[in-house]
C-alpha positions as a printed NumPy array, in Angstrom:
array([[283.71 , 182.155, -32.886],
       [284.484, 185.086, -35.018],
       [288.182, 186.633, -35.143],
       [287.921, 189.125, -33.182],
       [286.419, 187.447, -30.458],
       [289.588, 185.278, -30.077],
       [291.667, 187.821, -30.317],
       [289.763, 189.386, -27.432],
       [289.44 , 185.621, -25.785],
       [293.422, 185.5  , -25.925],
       [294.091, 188.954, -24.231],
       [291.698, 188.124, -21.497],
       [293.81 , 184.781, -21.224],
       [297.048, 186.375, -21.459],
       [296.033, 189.58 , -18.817],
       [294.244, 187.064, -16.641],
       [297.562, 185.011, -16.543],
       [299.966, 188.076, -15.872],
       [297.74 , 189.322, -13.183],
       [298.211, 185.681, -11.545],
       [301.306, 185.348, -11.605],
       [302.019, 189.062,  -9.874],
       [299.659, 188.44 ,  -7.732],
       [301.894, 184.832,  -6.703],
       [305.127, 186.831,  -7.098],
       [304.101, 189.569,  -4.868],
       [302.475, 187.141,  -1.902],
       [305.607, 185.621,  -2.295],
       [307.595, 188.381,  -1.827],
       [305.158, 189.79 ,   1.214],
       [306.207, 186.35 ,   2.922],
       [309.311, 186.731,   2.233],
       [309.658, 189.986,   3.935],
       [307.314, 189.01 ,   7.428],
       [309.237, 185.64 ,   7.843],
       [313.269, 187.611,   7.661],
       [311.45 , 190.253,   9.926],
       [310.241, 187.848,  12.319],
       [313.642, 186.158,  12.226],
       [315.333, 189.706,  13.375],
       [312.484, 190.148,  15.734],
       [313.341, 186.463,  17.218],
       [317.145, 187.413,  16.863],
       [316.47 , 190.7  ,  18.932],
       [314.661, 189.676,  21.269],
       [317.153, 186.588,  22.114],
       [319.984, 188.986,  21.851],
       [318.336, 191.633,  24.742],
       [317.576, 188.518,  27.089],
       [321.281, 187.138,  27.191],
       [322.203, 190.548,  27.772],
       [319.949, 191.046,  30.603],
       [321.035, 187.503,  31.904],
       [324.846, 188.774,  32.083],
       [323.848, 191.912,  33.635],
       [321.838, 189.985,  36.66 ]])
């Protein structure tokens, strides 16, 4: 293995590894954001039935 190819080896490496860990950071984040707006939805929805409870 020449040189160059391991200097070529170690940017695929170290692009390979960025694009990874984005990729983990951003499901992450994606799950983050559907599970707190489920919890709102949940929240919401609760809220509007005691409401419609107290009106009946």
């Amino acid at each position: 293995m020449e040189f160059g190819q391991y200097l070529g080896f170690l940017a695929f490496l170290t692009i390979a590894t960025i694009g990874f860990w984005l990729m983990m950071f951003l499901v992450s984040f994606v799950m983050y954001w559907v599970g707190g707006a489920t919890v709102e939805l949940v929240k919401e929805r609760k809220a509007e039935k005691r409401l419609r409870e107290q009106k009946a």
